[in-house]
C-alpha positions as CSV (number, residue, x, y, z in Angstrom):
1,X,-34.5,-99.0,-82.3
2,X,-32.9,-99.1,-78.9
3,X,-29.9,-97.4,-79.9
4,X,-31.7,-94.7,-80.7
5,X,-33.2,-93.5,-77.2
6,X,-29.6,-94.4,-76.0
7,X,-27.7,-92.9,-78.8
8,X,-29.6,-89.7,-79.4
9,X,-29.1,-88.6,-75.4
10,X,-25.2,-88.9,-75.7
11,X,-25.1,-87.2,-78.7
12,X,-26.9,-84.3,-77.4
13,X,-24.7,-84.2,-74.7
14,X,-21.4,-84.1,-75.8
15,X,-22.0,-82.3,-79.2
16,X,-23.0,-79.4,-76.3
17,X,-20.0,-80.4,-74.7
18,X,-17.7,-80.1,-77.8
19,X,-18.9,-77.0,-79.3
20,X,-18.5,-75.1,-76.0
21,X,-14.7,-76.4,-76.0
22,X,-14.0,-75.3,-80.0
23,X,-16.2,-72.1,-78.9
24,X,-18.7,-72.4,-81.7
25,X,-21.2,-70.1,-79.2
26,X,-22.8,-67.5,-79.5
27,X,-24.2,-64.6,-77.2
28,X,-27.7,-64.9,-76.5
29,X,-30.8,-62.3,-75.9
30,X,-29.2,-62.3,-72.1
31,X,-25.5,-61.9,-72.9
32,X,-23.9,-65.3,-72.0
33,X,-22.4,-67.4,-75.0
34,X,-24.6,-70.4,-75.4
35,X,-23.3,-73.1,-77.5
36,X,-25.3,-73.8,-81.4
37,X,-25.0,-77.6,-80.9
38,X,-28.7,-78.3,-81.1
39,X,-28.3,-78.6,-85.3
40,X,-26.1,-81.7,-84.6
41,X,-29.1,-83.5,-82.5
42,X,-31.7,-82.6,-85.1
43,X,-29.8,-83.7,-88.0
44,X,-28.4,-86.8,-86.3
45,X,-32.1,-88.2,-85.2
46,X,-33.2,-87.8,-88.7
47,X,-29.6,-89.3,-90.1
48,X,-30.8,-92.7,-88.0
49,X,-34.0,-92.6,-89.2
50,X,-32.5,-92.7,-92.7
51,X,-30.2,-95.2,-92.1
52,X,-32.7,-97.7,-90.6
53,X,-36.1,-95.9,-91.9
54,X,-39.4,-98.0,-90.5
55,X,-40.8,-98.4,-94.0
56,X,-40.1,-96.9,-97.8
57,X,-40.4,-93.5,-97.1
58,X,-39.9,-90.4,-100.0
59,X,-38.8,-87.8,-97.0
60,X,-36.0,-90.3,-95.9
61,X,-34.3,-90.8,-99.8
62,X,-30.9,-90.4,-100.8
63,X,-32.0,-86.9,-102.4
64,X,-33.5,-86.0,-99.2
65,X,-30.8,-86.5,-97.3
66,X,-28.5,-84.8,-99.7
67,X,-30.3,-82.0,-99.4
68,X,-30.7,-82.1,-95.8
69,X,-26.7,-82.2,-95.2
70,X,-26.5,-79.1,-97.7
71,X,-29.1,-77.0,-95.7
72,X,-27.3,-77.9,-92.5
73,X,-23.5,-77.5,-93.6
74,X,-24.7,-74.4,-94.9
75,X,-26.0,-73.0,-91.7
76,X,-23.1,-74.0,-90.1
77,X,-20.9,-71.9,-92.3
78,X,-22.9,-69.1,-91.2
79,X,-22.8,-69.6,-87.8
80,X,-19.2,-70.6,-87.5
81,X,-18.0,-67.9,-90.2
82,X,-20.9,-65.2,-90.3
83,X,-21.1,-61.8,-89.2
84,X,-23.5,-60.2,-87.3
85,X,-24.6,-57.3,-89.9
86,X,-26.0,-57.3,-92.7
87,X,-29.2,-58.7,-91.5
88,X,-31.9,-60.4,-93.5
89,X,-31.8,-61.7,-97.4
90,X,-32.2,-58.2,-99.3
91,X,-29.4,-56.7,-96.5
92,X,-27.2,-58.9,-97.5
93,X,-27.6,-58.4,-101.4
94,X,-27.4,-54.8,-101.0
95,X,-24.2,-55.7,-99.1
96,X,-23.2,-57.3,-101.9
97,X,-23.6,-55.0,-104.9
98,X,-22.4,-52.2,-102.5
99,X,-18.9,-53.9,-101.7
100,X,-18.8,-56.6,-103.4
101,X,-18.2,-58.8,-100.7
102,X,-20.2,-62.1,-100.7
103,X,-20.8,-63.2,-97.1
104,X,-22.0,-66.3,-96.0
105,X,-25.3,-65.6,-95.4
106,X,-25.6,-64.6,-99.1
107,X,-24.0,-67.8,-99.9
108,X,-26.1,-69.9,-97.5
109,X,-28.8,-68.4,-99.7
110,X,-27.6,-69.1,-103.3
111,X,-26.2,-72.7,-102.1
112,X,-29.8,-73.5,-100.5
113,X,-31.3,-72.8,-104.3
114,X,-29.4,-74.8,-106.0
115,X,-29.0,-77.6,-103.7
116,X,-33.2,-77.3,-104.3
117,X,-32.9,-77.2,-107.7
118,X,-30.8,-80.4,-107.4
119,X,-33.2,-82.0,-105.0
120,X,-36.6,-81.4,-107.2
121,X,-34.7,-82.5,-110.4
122,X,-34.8,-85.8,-108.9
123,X,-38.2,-85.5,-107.5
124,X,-41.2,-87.5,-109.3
125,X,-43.6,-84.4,-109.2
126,X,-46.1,-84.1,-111.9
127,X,-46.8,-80.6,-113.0
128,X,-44.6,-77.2,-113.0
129,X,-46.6,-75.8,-110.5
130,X,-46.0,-78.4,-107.9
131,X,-42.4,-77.8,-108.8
132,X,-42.8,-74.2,-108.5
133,X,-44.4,-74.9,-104.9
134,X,-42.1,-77.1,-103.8
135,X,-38.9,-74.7,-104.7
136,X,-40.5,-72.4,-102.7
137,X,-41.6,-74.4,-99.6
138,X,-37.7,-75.9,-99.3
139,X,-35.9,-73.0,-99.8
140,X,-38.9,-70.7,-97.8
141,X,-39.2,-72.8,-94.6
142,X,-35.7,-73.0,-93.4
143,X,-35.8,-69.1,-93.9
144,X,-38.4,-68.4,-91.7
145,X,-37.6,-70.8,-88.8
146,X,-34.3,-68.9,-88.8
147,X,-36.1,-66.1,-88.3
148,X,-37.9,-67.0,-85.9
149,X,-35.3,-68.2,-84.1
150,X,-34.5,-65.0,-82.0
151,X,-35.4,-66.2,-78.3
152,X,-35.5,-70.1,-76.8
153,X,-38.3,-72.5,-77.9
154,X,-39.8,-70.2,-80.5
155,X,-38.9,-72.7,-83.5
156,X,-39.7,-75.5,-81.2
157,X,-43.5,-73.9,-80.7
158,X,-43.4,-73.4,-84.4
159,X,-42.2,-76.9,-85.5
160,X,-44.8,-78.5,-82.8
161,X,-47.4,-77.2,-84.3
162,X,-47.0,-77.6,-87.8
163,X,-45.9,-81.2,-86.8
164,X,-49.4,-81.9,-85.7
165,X,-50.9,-80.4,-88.3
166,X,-49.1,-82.6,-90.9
167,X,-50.0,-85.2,-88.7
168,X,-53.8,-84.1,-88.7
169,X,-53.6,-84.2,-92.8
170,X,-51.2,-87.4,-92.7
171,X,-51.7,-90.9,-91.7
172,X,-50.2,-91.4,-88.6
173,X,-46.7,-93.2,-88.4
174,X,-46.2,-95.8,-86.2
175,X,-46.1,-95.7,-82.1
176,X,-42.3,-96.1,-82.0
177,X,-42.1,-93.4,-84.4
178,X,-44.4,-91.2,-82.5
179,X,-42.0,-92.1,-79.3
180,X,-38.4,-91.2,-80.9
181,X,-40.0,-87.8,-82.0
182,X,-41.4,-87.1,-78.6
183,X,-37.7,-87.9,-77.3
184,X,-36.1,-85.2,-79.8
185,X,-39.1,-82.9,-78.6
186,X,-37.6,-83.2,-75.3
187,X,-34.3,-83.4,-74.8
188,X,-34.5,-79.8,-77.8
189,X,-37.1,-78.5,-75.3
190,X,-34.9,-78.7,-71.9
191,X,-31.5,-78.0,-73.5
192,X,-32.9,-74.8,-75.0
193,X,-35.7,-74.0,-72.1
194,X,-32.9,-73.9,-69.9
195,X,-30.5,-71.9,-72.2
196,X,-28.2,-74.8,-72.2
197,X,-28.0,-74.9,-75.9
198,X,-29.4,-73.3,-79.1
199,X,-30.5,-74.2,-82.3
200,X,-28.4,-71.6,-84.6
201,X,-28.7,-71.1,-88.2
202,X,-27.6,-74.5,-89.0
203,X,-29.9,-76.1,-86.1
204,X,-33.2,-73.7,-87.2
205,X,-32.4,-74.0,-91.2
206,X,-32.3,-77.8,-91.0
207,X,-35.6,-78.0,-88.8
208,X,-37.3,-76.1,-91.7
209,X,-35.6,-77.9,-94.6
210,X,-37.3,-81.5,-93.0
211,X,-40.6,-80.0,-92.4
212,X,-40.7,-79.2,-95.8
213,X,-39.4,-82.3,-97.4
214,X,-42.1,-83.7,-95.2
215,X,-45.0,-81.8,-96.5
216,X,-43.6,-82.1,-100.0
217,X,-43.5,-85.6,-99.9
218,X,-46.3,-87.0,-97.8
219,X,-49.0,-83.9,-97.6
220,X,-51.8,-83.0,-100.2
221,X,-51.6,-80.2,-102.9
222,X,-53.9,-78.2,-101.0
223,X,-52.1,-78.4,-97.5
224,X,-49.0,-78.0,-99.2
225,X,-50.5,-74.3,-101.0
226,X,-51.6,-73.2,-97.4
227,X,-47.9,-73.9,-96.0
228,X,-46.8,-71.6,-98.2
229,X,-49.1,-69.3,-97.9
230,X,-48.2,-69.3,-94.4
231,X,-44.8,-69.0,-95.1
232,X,-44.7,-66.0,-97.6
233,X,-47.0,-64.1,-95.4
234,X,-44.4,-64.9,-92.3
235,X,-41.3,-63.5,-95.0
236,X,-43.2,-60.5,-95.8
237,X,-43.9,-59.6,-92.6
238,X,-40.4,-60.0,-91.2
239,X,-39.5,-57.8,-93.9
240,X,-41.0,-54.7,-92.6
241,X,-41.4,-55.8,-88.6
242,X,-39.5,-57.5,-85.4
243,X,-40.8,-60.2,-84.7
244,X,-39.3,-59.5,-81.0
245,X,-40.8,-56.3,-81.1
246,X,-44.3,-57.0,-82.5
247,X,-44.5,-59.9,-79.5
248,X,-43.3,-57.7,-77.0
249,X,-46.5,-55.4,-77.4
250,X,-49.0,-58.6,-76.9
251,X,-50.0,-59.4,-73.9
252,X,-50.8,-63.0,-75.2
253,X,-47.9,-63.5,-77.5
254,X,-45.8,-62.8,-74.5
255,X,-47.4,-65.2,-72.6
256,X,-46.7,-67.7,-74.9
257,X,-43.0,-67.1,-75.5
258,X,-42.5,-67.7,-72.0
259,X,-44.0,-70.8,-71.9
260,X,-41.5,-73.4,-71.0
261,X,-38.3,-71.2,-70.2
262,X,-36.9,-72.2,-67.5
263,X,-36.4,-70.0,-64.8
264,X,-32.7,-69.4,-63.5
265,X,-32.4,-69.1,-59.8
């Protein structure tokens, strides 16, 4: 696995490198054009984890990473060809039926359903309700880390911490598993601490589309139900409040979206 922790450096690198050349950027909460390259380092550790996986593993199958590349062209599309307004799921619908204009985060949305759909057809799960679970777990997650992804390192704090908890309900992978996580945990963290690079919609959507396939795969029932309890509550919420906004009057929360930016000068 040494071409990973040599491979996964460059490719950080010069996908940054090459999406500030084609300017596929985007202005930030600051006003300078940071480049979306981030998407291409998460998809391409997990792509060399399914091309050499450690052992048999459900969340690194050829359904899995069909669905993977679906969630992440998709967000791509959006953040190459997407406008800034409408915003949110039921903007954009009403955008729709209003105009009749389908824009691409409407059809991020619709092809994210059915490349679900897809996905769970060939899944082995054994009742309705897991299905109906599932759907919503693998369509749901990638939503919210997009919308949490509104300043640096919130979806990396997110995906942290729900990391460790699948961990905590999971039997632990192996060391050198543990290790070429930590080394996507870092080179993500300093790239976007330091405003370097950002996730995007195709970096955030793909970062919620694993975690899912992970918990759907390799988590209990129970844990599964509290995920997405978790991740309704989080779309509901965004639905009536800022995220920003409802940060910005807590002291703590504050504190803790600072953590780990990078101070410039």
């Amino acid at each position: 696995m040494m071409a990973f922790f040599i491979s996964v450096p460059i490719i950080a690198y010069f996908s940054m490198i090459a999406f500030k050349r084609m300017n596929l950027s985007v202005k930030n909460y600051e006003g300078k054009d940071v480049p979306y390259s981030l998407g291409v380092l998460i998809f391409y550790s997990y792509s060399f984890l399914y091309a050499y996986p450690p052992h048999i593993n459900p969340a690194f199958s050829v359904a899995s990473f069909a669905f993977l590349l679906s969630i992440w062209l998709f967000g791509l599309l959006d953040d190459v060809y997407g406008k800034p307004y409408p915003k949110g799921l039921k903007g954009h619908m009403m955008y729709f039926f209003k105009n009749h204009i389908l824009t691409t985060g409407l059809l991020k949305a619709g092809g994210t359903i059915v490349a679900a759909i897809l996905f769970l057809w060939v899944s082995e799960l054994r009742s309705y309700f897991a299905y109906v679970v599932a759907f919503l777990l693998i369509t749901g997650l990638p939503h919210v880390m997009n919308l949490f992804d509104t300043r640096p390192l919130r979806v990396w704090k997110l995906t942290v911490s729900l990391t460790i908890l699948i961990m905590i309900f999971n039997p632990l992978p192996s060391f050198l598993f543990v290790l070429m996580l930590l080394m996507v945990f870092y080179i993500w963290y300093v790239l976007e601490g330091s405003r370097k690079a950002m996730l995007g919609d195709n970096g955030a959507t793909v970062v919620g589309a694993i975690l899912a396939v992970v918990v759907v795969n390799h988590v209990s029932f129970s844990v599964q139900y509290s995920f997405l309890v978790f991740v309704l509550a989080m779309i509901l919420v965004a639905e009536k409040y800022s995220f920003s906004a409802f940060i910005e009057k807590s002291r703590f929360l504050r504190t803790i979206d600072q953590i780990g930016i990078i101070k410039k000068g």
